[in-house]
C-alpha positions, -999 to 999 in steps of 0.1 A, spaced: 327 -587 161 300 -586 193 290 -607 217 254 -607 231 233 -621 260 201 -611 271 206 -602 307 227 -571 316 266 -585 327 290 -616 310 306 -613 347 300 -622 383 285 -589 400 294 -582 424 333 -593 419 351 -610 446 381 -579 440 364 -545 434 393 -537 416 383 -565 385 347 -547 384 328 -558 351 364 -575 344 349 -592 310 333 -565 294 368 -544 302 388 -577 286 365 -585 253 364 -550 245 397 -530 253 417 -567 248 401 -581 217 380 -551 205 344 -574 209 313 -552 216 292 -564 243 255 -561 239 232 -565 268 201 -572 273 189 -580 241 154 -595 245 154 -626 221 114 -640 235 98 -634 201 127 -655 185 124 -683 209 91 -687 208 91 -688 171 118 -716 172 141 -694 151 177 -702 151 187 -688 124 185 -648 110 201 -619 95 213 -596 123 217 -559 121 228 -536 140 230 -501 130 264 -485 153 250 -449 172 278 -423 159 283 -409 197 324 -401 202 334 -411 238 310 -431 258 310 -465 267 275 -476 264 245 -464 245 209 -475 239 208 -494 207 178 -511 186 189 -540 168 173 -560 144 166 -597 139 153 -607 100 140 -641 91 
């Protein structure tokens, strides 16, 4: 399962407790295994009026790292 959003953090930055840092990305994807994909630039779609598509997303095969540049796909 993922999550997306086209600007770059699903939490409040910066966090009122520096200790809860990026405290949603932390909880959908260590708590509930969710990737989070940021800024995903969905212009094209909306401009089209598309609300409906096939979405890939091919996974980069990189072993312990947290984030990586990504190029997903949106097919009508």
């Amino acid at each position: 399962m993922a999550i997306g959003a086209d600007n770059w953090s699903f939490g409040a930055v910066p966090h009122e407790d520096d200790k809860l840092a990026f405290s949603v990305n932390q909880l959908l994807a260590a708590e509930y295994g969710v990737h989070v994909l940021e800024n995903i630039l969905c212009d094209e779609l909306t401009e089209d009026d598309v609300d409906e598509f096939l979405f890939v997303l091919g996974h980069a095969k990189f072993r312990g790292t947290t984030q990586m540049q990504i190029n997903p796909v949106a097919v009508r």
